[in-house]
N, C-alpha and C positions, 0 to 999 in steps of 0.2 A: 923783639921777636913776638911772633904769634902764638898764644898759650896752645896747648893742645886739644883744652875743655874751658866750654864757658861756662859750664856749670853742672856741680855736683850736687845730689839733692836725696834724701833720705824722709821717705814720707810714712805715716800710720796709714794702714789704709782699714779703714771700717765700716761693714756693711750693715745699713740702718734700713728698719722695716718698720710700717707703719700697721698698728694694730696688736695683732699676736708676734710673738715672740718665737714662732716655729718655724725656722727658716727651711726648713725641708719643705712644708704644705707652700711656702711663698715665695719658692725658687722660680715660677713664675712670675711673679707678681708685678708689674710694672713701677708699681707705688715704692719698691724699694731701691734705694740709694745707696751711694758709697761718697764717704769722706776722705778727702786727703789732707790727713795735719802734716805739717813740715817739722820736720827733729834737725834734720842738719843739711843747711846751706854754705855750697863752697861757688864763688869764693862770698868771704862775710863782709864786703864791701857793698852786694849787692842786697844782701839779705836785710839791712834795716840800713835806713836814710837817718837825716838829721831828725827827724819829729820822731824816732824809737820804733814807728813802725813797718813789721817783719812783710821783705818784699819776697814774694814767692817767686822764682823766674818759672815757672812752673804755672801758676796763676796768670805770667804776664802774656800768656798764650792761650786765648778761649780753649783754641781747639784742640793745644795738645792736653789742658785739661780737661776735655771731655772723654778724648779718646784715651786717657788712661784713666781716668773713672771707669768708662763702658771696658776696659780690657779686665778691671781690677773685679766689675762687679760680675762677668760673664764667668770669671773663675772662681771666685770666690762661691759663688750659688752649686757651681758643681761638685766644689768641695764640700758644701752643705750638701748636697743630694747624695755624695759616697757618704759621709758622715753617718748620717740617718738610714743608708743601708747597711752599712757596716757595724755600728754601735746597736740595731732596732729599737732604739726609740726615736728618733728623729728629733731631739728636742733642739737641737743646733747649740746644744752647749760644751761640743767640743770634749766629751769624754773619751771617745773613743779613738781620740788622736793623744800623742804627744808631740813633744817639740823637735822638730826633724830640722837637723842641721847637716843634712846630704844636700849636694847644688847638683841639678840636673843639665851638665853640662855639653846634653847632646844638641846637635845641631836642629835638631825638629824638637825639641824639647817645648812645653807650652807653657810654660811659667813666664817667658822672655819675649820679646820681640825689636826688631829694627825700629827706628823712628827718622821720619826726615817731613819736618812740616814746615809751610813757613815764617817765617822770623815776624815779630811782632811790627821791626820797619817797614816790612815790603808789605804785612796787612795795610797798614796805616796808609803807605801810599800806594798801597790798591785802591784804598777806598775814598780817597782823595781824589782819585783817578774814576773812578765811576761817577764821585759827585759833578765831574766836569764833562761829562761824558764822552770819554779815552779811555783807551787799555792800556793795560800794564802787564808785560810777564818779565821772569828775569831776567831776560836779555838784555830788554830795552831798562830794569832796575839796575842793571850793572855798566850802563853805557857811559856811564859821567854827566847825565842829562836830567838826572832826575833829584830832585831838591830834598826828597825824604830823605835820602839814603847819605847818612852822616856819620857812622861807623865805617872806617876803611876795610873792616875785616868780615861784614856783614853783606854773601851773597846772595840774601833772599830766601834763605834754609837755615831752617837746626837739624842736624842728625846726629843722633843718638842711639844709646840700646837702654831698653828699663825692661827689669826684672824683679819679679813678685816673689818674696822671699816668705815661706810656710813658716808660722811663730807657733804653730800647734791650735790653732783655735780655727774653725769654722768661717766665722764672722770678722777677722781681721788677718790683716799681714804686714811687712815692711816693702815699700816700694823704693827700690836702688835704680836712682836715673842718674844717666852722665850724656849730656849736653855738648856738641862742640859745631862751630860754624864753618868746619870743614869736612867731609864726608869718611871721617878715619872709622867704617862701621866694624871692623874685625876689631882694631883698638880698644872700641870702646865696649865692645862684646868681653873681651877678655880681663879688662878692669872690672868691669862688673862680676863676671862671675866669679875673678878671685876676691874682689872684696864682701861679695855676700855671705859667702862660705864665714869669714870671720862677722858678717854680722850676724848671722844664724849662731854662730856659737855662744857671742855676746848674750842674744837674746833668751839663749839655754840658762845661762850662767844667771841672770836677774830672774829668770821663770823660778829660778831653784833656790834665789837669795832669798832674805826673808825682809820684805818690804812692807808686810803688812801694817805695821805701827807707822809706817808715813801716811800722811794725806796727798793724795792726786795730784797736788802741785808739786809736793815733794817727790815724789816716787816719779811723774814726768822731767823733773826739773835733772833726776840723775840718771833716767832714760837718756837724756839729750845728751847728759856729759860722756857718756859712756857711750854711745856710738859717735860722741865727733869723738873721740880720743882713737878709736876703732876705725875709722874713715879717714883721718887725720892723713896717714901717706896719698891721699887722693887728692888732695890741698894744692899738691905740686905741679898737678895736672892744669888747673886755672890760672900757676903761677907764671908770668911771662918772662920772669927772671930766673926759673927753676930749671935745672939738669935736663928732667922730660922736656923743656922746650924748645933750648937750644941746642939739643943734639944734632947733631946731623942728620938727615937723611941718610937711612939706609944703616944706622949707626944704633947701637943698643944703648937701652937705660932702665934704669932696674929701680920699683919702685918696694920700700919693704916693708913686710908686716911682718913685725915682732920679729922672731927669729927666721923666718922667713922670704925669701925676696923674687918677686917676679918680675923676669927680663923679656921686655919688650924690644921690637925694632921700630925707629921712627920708618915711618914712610914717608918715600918722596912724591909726597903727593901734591906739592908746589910745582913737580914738571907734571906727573899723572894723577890730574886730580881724583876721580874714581879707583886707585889699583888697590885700596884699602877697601874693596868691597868684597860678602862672602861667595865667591864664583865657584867656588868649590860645589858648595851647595847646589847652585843653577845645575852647573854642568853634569851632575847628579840626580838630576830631576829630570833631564830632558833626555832626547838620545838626538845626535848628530842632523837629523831631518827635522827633528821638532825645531832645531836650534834655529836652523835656517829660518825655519818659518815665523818664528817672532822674530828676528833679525827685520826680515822683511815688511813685518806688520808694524815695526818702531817706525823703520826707514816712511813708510805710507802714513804714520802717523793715526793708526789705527786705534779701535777702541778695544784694550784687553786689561782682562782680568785674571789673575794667576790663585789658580785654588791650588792650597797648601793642606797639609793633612796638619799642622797649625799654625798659631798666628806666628811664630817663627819661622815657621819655612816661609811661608806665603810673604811674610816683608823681605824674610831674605832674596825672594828671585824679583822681586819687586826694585827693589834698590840694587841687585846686579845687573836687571836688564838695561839699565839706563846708560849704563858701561859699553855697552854693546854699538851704542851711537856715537863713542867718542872716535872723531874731538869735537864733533856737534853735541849740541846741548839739546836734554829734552827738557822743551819750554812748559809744553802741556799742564797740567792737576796731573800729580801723580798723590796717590796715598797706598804708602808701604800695608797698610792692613787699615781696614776699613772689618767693624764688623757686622755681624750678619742683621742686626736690629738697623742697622743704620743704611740698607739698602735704598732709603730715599736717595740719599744722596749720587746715586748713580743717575737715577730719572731724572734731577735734578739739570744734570748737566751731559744729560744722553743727546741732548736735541743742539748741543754747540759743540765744543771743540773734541779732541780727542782724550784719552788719558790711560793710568797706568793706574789699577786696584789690584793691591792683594788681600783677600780672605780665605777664611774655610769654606768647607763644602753646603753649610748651611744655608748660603749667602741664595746658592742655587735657586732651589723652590721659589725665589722672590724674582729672579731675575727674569726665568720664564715666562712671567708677564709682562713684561716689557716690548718683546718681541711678536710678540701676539696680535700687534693694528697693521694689517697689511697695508694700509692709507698709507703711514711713514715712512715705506720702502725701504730703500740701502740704508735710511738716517739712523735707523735701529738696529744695525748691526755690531754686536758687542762679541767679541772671540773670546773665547774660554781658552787658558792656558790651564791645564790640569799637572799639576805638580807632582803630585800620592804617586 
């Protein structure tokens, strides 16, 4: 059987600034960074090899680790900028917050976002593929013709949901990802936001313990134990011989925490592989003519970008429109959320094929120059889906 997830992953996330130590004055500042340490890896087969060392599957995707850096660090600075208005002093030391174990379980919520990138195989034999000078998309990565692709379960994508969990500090959080190389995005929406909730609380519970007389190895060493013990029912997600996997379609399985237990239904998403997407959402955002009209603009293979009032809504109609084409596949670059620093990447690849962007509304100001060289004619035509 096919597990449900291929990877569960709990990371520190921490925002590092070079210089002063005021993260309110440097919420601009380019020069600052975010790190992602990994706490807990499922499943732990792949998390460390024979030589001991720790494989991040998180890591083994440039891209998806850049764009949850760039998500981690666009929130993060704004939580320092309430910080330092709310507290008046701006020091970014986090006094003016505690540790908030509420999960913002709305659908526009901006702590969260959709993910669907592609898989570290079909990089590899993309870029095998350009050295030869051929293309590659996943149609032709799924046809039985291509020599990369050696995972039977691996169609060219990871989709996921991760979410940025408040520890009460400014300059840090916990990042809750789940991974799966089938498109179950509501699934994996709804594992996440019930296991946050309990790692928010965990992380109340050690904020309040008294840890001080450990040293940083210690005090991380029983971080780690104390959220895998906490994430532990998530285990079963990766397992291919667990309950979650071989359920049926269409059939419930209840994964539980503590005294607690949340019932999921599988989907049959082996006959429809998209029905696990959030449509709710889309068809909440658009009204009946709009609908049409991105219908039309997928079917033309058009170039649109879907502005979300955040980066969750905005992946969510991103990763519902694609739905919209079945049973044709959309071959195109598509990115669920793309953000606003990272508007190169549309000029990038304005002048070839077509594709699918969701961001926020910031993203705007940038794009309107794009549009701007009457020389380039139709080739510059980018459709704005507006979500808000």
């Amino acid at each position: 059987m096919i597990p449900l997830a291929c990877s569960v992953s709990l990371h520190l996330v921490q925002l590092q600034t070079s210089g002063s130590n005021n993260l309110l004055h440097e919420a601009g500042d380019l020069s600052s960074a975010v790190t992602l340490e990994p706490l807990v890896i499922f499943p732990e087969n792949i998390a460390s090899g024979s030589d001991g060392v720790t494989r991040d599957p998180v890591d083994q995707s440039n891209g998806l680790c850049s764009l949850l850096q760039r998500f981690c660090k666009e929130l993060l600075l704004k939580r320092a900028r309430l910080n330092g208005l709310l507290s008046g002093d701006g020091n970014g030391s986090g006094s003016g917050l505690s540790v908030c174990t509420s999960i913002n379980k709305s659908p526009v919520a901006e702590e969260g976002f959709f993910i669907q990138v592609p898989s570290p195989r079909f990089v590899s034999a993309s870029e095998c593929s350009a050295a030869s000078s051929s293309l590659i998309d996943v149609v032709s990565y799924n046809s039985g013709h291509c020599e990369e692709k050696i995972e039977p379960n691996d169609e060219g994508y990871l989709y996921g949901f991760a979410y940025l969990i408040d520890v009460g500090a400014v300059d840090c959080g916990l990042l809750l990802t789940v991974l799966s190389t089938s498109p179950l995005f509501n699934t994996m929406r709804a594992v996440v936001l019930e296991a946050a909730s309990y790692v928010a609380h965990a992380s109340r519970n050690m904020a309040q313990g008294s840890l001080g007389n450990q040293n940083r190895g210690q005090a991380s060493a029983t971080n780690k134990s104390a959220y895998a013990e906490v994430l532990a029912p998530l285990a079963e997600l990766v397992d291919a011989s667990s309950t979650a996997s071989i359920t049926l379609p269409n059939s419930k399985f209840d994964l539980r925490f503590g005294q607690r237990s949340l019932s999921l239904v599988r989907p049959n998403d082996m006959q429809y592989p998209f029905i696990d997407t959030p449509m709710a959402t889309f068809f909440l955002s658009f009204s009946y003519n709009s609908i049409r009209i991105v219908h039309s603009l997928l079917l033309q293979e058009e170039r649109v970008i879907f502005i979300g009032a955040t980066p969750q809504h905005a992946s969510a109609c991103v990763v519902s429109a694609q739905s919209l084409v079945v049973p044709l596949l959309w071959a195109a670059p598509i990115v669920p959320y793309l953000p606003p620093e990272g508007s190169g990447i549309v000029e990038s690849i304005l002048e070839g094929s077509s594709f699918l962007v969701g961001s926020t509304a910031e993203i705007l100001p940038r794009l309107m120059l794009y549009g701007c060289d009457p020389g380039k004619g139709s080739h510059t035509h980018v459709w704005i889906a507006d979500a808000r």
